[in-house]
C-alpha positions as CSV (number, residue, x, y, z in Angstrom):
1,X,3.8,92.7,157.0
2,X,4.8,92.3,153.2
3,X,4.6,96.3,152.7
4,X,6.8,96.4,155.5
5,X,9.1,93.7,153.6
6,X,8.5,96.4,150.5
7,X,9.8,99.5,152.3
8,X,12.6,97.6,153.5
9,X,13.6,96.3,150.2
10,X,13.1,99.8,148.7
11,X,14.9,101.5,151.4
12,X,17.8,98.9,150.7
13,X,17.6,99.7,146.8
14,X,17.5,103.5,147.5
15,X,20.4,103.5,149.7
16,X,22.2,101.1,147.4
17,X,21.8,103.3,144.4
18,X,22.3,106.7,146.6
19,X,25.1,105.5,148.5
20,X,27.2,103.7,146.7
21,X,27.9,106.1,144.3
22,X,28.1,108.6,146.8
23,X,30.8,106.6,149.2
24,X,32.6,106.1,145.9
25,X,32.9,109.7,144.9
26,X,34.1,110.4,149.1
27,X,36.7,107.7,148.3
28,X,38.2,109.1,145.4
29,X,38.0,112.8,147.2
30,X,40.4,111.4,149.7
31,X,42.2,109.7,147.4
32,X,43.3,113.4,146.0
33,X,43.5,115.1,148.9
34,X,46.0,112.6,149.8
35,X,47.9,112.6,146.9
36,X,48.2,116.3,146.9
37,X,49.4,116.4,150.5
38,X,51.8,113.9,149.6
39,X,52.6,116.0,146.6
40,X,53.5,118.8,149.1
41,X,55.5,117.1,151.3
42,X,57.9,115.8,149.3
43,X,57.8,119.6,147.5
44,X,58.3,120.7,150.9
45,X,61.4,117.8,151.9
46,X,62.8,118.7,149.1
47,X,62.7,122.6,149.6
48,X,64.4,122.0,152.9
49,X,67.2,119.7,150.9
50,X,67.7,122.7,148.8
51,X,68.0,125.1,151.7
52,X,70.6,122.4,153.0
53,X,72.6,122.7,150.1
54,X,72.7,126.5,149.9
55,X,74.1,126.0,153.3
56,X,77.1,123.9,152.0
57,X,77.5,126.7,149.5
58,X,77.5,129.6,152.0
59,X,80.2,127.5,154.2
60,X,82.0,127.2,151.4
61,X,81.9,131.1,150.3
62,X,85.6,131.1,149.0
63,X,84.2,128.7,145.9
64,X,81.8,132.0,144.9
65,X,79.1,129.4,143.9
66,X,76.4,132.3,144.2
67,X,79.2,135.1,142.6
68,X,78.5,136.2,138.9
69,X,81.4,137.1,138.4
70,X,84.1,135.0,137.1
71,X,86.1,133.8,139.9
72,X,90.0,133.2,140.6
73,X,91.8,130.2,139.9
74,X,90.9,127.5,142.0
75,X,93.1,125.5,144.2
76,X,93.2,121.7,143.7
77,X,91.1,121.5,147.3
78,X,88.8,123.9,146.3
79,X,88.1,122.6,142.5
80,X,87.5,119.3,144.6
81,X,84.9,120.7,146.9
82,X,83.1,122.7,144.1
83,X,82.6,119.4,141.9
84,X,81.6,117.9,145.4
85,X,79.1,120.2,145.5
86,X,77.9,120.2,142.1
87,X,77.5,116.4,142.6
88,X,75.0,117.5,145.2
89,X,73.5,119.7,143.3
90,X,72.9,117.4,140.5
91,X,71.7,114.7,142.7
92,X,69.0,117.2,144.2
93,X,68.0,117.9,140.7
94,X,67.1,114.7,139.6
95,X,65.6,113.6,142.9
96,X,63.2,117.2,142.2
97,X,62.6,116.0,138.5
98,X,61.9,112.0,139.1
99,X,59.9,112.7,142.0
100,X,58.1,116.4,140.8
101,X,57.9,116.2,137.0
102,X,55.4,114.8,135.0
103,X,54.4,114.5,131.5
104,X,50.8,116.1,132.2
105,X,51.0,117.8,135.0
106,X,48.1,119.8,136.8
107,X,48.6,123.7,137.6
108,X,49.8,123.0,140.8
109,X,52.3,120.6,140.1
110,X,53.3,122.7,137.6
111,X,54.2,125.6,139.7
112,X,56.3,123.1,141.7
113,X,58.0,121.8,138.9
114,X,58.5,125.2,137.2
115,X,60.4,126.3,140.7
116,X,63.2,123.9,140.2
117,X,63.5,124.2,136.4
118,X,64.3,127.5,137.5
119,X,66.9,126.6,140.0
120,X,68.1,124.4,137.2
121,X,68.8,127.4,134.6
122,X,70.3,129.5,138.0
123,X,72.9,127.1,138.2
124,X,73.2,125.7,134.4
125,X,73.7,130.2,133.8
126,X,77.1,129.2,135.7
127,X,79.6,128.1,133.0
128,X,82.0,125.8,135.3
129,X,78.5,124.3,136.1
130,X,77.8,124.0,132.8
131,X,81.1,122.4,132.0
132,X,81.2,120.1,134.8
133,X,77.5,119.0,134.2
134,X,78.4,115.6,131.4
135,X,80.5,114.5,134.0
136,X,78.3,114.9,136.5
137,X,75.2,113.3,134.8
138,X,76.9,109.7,134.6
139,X,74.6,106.9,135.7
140,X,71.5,110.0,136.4
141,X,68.5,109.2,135.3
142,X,68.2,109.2,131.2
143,X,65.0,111.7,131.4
144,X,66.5,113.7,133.8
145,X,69.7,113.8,132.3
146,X,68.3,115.0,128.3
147,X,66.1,117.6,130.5
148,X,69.3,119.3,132.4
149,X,71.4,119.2,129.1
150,X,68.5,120.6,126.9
151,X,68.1,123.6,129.8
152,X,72.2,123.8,129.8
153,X,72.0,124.1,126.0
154,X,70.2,127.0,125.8
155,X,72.1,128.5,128.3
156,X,74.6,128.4,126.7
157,X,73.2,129.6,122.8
158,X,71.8,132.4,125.3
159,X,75.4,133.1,126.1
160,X,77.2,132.9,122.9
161,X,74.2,135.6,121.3
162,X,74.6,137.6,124.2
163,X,78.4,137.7,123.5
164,X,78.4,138.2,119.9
165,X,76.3,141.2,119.9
């Protein structure tokens, strides 16, 4: 009866030192997989938020938000509707940067993050955007709002070298 007792209590300690270990390394597996899919949904909500907004723009094709070249004059209505827009825009942005970006960022959130910095320098190529943006950066996040100008600012340098040669 006691090497009964002994093989239980050494099945116990076994199972104890095998197990534990081994639920805690399926624990923090699921933990990750979690946080990656969570990681892709909001990538993914805010994907469809952008392809909202590109919407807005193409019902509101007389603005030539997706034009390179330098548009007409605006009326009062439409100069209204394209800072409307830009507010959008802007709010989209930093919603994609507080939620994507991170200091240390793995290779996959990196590729997501690296998508909208280059929807960022799209829209910050656009000089009314570029003029409009300290306006519309009032009360957005601090971070977000030093990362958009920085991207704006070299934009811009880009510009002026490109004009002077």
């Amino acid at each position: 009866m006691e090497n009964l007792h002994e093989l239980f209590e050494m099945a116990s300690f076994i199972v104890t030192i095998v197990g534990l270990p081994f639920g805690i390394a399926v624990f923090i597996m699921e933990q990750r997989r979690e946080r990656a899919n969570e990681e892709e949904e909001i990538y993914l909500q805010l994907s469809d938020d952008y392809t909202r907004f590109m919407e807005l723009v193409l019902q509101n094709a007389d603005l030539r938000l997706r034009s390179t070249d330098v548009a007409p004059p605006l009326s009062p209505d439409q100069e209204e509707r394209r800072i409307v827009l830009f507010s959008i825009l802007v709010s989209l942005f930093e919603r994609a940067y507080v939620l994507v970006h991170e200091d240390k960022m793995n290779r996959k959130q990196l590729r997501m993050w690296l998508s909208w910095e280059d929807f960022m320098r799209e829209w910050c190529a656009r000089e009314d955007f570029r003029n409009a943006l300290p306006q519309l950066l009032h009360g957005e996040d601090p971070d977000f709002a030093a990362a958009i100008t920085q991207i704006s600012n070299e934009i811009s340098a880009e510009h002026k070298a490109q004009k002077s040669n």
